[in-house]
GUKE-42459 format. One line per 5 residues: their letters; for each residue x, z negated, y of C-alpha. Coordinates in nm, 4 decimals. Example, Ala and Ser with C-alpha at 12.3 -4.5 7.8 and 13.67 -1.06 7.14 Angstrom:
! GUKE-42459
as) 1.2300,-0.7800,-0.4500 | 1.3670,-0.7140,-0.1060
END
This chain:
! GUKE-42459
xxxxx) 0.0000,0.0000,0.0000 | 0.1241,0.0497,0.3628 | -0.0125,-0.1470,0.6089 | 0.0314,-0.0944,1.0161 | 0.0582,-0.4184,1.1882
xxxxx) -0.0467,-0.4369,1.5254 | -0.0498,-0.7099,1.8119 | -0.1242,-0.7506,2.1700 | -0.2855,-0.4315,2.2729 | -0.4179,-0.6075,2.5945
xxxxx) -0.6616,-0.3323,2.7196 | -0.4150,-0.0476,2.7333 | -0.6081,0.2563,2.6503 | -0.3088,0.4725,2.6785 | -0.0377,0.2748,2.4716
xxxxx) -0.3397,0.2050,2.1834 | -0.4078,0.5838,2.2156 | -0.0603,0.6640,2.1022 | -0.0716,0.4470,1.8435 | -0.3265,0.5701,1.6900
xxxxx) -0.1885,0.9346,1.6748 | 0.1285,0.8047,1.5324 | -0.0716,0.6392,1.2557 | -0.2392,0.9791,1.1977 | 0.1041,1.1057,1.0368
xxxxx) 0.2512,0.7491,0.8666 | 0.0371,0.7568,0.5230 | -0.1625,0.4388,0.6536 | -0.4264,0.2133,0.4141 | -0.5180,-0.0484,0.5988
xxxxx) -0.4855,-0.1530,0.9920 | -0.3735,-0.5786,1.0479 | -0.4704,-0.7022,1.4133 | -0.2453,-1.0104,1.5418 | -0.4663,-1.0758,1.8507
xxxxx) -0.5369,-0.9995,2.2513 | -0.7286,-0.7129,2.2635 | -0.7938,-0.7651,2.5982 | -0.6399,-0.9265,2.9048 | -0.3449,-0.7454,3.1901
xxxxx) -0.4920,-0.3847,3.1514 | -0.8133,-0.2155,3.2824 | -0.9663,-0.0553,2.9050 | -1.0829,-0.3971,2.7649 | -1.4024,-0.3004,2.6540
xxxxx) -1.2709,0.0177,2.4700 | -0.9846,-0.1733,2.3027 | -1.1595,-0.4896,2.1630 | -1.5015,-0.2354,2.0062 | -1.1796,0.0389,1.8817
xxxxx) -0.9341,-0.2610,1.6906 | -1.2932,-0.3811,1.5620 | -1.3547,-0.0552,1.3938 | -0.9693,-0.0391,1.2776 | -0.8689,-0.3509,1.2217
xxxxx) -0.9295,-0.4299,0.8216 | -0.8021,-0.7793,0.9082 | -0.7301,-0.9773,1.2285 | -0.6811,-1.3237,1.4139 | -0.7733,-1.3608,1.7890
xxxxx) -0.5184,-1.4218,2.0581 | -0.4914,-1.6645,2.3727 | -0.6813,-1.4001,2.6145 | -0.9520,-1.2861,2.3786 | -1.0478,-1.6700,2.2952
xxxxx) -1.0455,-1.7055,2.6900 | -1.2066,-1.4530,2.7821 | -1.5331,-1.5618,2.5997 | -1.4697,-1.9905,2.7227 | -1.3759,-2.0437,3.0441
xxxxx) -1.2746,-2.3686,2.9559 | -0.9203,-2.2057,2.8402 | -0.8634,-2.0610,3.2165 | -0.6330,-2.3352,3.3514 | -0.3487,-2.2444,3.0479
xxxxx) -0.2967,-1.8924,3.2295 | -0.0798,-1.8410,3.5302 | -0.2764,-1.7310,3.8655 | -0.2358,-1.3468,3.8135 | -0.3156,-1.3923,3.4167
xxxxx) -0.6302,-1.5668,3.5452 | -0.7796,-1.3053,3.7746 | -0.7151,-1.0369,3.4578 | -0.8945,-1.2254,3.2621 | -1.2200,-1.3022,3.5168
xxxxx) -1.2099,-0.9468,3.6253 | -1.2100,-0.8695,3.2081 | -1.5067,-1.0641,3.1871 | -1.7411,-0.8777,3.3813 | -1.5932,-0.5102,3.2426
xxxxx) -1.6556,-0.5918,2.8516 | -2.0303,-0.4827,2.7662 | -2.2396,-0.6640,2.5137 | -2.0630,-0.4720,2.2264 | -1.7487,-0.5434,2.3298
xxxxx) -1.7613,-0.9020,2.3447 | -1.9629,-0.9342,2.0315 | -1.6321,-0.7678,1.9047 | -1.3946,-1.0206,2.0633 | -1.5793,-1.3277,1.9632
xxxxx) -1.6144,-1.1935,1.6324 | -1.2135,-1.2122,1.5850 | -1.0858,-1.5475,1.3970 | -0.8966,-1.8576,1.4734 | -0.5424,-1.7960,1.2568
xxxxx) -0.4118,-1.8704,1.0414 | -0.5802,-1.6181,0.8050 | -0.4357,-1.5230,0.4671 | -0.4675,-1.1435,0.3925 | -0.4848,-0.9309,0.0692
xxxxx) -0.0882,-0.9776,-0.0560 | -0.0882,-1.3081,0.0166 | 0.0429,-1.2057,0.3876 | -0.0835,-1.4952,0.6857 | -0.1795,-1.3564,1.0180
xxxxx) -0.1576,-1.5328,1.2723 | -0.1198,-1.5079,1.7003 | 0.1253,-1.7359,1.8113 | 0.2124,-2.0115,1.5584 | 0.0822,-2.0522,1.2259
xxxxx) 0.0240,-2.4260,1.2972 | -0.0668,-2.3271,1.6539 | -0.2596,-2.0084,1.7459 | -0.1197,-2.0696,2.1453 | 0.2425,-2.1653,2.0414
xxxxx) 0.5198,-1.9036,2.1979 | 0.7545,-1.9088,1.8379 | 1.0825,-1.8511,2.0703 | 1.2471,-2.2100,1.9750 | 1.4078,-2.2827,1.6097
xxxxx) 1.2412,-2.6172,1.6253 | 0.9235,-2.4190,1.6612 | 1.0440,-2.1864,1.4083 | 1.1375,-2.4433,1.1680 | 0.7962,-2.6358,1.1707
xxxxx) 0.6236,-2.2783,1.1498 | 0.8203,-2.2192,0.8046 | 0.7097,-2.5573,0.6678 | 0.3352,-2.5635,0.7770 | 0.3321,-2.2032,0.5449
xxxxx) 0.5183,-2.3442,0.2583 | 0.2559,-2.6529,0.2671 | -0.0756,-2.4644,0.3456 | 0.0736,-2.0670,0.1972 | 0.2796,-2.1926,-0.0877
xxxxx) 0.2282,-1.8309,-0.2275 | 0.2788,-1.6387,0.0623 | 0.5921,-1.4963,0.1996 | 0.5137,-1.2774,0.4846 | 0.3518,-1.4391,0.7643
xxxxx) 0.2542,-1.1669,1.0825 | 0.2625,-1.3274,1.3884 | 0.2758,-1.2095,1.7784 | 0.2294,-1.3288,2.1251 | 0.5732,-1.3537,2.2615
xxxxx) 0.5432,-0.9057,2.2799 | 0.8570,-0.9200,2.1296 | 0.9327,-0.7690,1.7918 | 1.1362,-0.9711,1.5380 | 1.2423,-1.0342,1.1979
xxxxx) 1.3275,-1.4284,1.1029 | 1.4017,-1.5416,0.7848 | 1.3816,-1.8797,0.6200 | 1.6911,-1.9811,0.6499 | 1.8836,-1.6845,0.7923
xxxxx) 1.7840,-1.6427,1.1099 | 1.6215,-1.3739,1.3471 | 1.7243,-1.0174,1.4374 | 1.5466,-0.7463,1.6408 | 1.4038,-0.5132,1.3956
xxxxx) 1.6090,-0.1740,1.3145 | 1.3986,0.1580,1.2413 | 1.3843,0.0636,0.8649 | 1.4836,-0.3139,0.6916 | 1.4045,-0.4250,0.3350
xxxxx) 1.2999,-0.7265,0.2926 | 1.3908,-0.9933,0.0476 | 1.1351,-0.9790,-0.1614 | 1.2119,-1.3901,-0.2673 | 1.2761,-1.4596,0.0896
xxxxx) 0.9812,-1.5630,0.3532 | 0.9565,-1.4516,0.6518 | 0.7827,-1.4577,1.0075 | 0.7495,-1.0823,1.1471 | 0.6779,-1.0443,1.4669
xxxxx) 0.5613,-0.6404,1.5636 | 0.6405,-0.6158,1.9393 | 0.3409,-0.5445,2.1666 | 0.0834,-0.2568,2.2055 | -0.0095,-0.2820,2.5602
xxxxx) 0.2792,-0.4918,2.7130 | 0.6336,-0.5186,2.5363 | 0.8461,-0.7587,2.7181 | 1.1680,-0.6798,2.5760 | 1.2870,-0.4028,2.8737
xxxxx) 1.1940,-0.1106,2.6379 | 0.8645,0.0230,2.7644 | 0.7562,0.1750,2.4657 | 0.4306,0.0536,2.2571 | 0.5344,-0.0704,2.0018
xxxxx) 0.4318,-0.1520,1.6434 | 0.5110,-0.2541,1.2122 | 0.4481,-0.0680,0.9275 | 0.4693,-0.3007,0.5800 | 0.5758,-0.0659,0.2775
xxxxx) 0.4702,-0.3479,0.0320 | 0.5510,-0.1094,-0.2786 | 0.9134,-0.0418,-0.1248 | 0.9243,-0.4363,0.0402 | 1.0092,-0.2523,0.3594
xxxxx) 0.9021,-0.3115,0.7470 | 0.9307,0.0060,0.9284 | 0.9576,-0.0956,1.3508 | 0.8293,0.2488,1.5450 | 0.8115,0.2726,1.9186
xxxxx) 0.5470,0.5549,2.1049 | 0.5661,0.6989,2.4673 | 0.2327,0.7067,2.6422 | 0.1386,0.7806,2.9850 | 0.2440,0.4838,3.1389
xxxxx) 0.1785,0.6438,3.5405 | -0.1982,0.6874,3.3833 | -0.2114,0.2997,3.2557 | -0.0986,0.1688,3.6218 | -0.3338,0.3841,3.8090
xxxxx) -0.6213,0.2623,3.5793 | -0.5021,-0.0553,3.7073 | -0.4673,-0.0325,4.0605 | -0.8218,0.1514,4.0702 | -0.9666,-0.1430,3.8770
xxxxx) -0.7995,-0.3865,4.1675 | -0.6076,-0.5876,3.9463 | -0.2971,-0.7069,4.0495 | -0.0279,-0.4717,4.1051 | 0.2354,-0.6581,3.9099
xxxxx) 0.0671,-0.5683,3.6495 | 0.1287,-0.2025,3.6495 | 0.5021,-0.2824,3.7636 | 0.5903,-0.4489,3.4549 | 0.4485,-0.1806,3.2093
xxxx) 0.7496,0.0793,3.3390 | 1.0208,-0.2173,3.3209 | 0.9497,-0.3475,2.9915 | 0.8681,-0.6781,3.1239
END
């Protein structure tokens, strides 16, 4: 089975759009969903009803669970706030019948893979510290004892960390240890952060116990128009050409 793993489309029409075309040619089974559909971009309401048809699997992220409880609003930083007011009033009825639908992680997939947003203990926990990392690989051997990959996203940065070998950014093709357990972490959709400004996305080989890392162009001038139109703030269409 090959499985695409995505995470972190946050609205982006374009960069989601790409995706998708790349999929067209990879061989794909089944579609995995690591969470925030919406939030930053101006195409929420097309995003969160498209992953819903896609997605054979998913967990909800920081800015979809917000987005429906305003309760969550004080977590975000001032310009992550007015993205996600302004993303309340654009969803329609469909669309935020599709992003409450999505579930609290952890949630153990067909494989015996966990998905999960930010930490598998902690759906809002950035996994950027080895403390964090640590704790993260003990909670799945306690709750997962038979699972080895677990999928995880949130910091839009892609990386491969092993139990007890540490983390690397993922190359074009790795093969996994297929004794090993690790936390896999498929870069962002809608808004990498790692100064490459390409969507990016994981394909999971499980017959070969490979993870295939692609990145995709997309109109990025189109995204950050979308977004000044829409009068979000213009920071956020800085960032998508930066990487940041």
């Amino acid at each position: 089975m090959r499985v695409a793993v995505l995470s972190d489309i946050h609205a982006n029409r374009e960069a989601f759009a790409a995706v998708e075309r790349r999929l067209d040619g990879l061989r794909i089974d089944r579609i995995l969903f690591l969470g925030d559909a919406v939030g930053y971009n101006a195409d929420p309401d097309f995003c969160a009803r498209r992953i819903a048809e896609l997605a054979g699997a998913s967990v909800r992220g920081n800015h979809d669970k917000t987005v429906t409880d305003p309760a969550n609003l004080d977590w975000f930083n001032s310009i992550a706030r007015q993205a996600l007011v302004w993303t309340r009033g654009a969803l329609s009825p469909e669309g935020r019948r599709a992003v409450e639908a999505m579930p609290r992680g952890p949630v153990e997939a067909d494989g015996g893979w966990v998905l999960c947003h930010g930490a598998p203990m902690d759906e809002d926990l950035y996994l950027v510290q080895r403390g964090s990392v640590e704790e993260s690989f003990r909670y799945l051997a306690k709750r997962f004892p038979k699972a080895r990959l677990c999928l995880f996203g949130h910091t839009h940065v892609p990386a491969i960390i092993k139990d007890k070998g540490g983390a690397i950014s993922p190359p074009e093709r790795f093969r996994l240890d297929p004794q090993a357990r690790y936390l896999i972490n498929p870069g962002s959709v809608g808004q990498p952060r790692d100064r490459v400004p390409l969507a990016s996305f994981g394909v999971l080989d499980e017959g070969e116990m490979v993870w295939e890392h692609y990145r995709v162009a997309y109109p990025i001038e189109k995204t950050q128009a979308k977004i000044i139109d829409a009068g979000l703030p213009e920071s956020l269409a800085e960032r998508l050409a930066g990487g940041w």
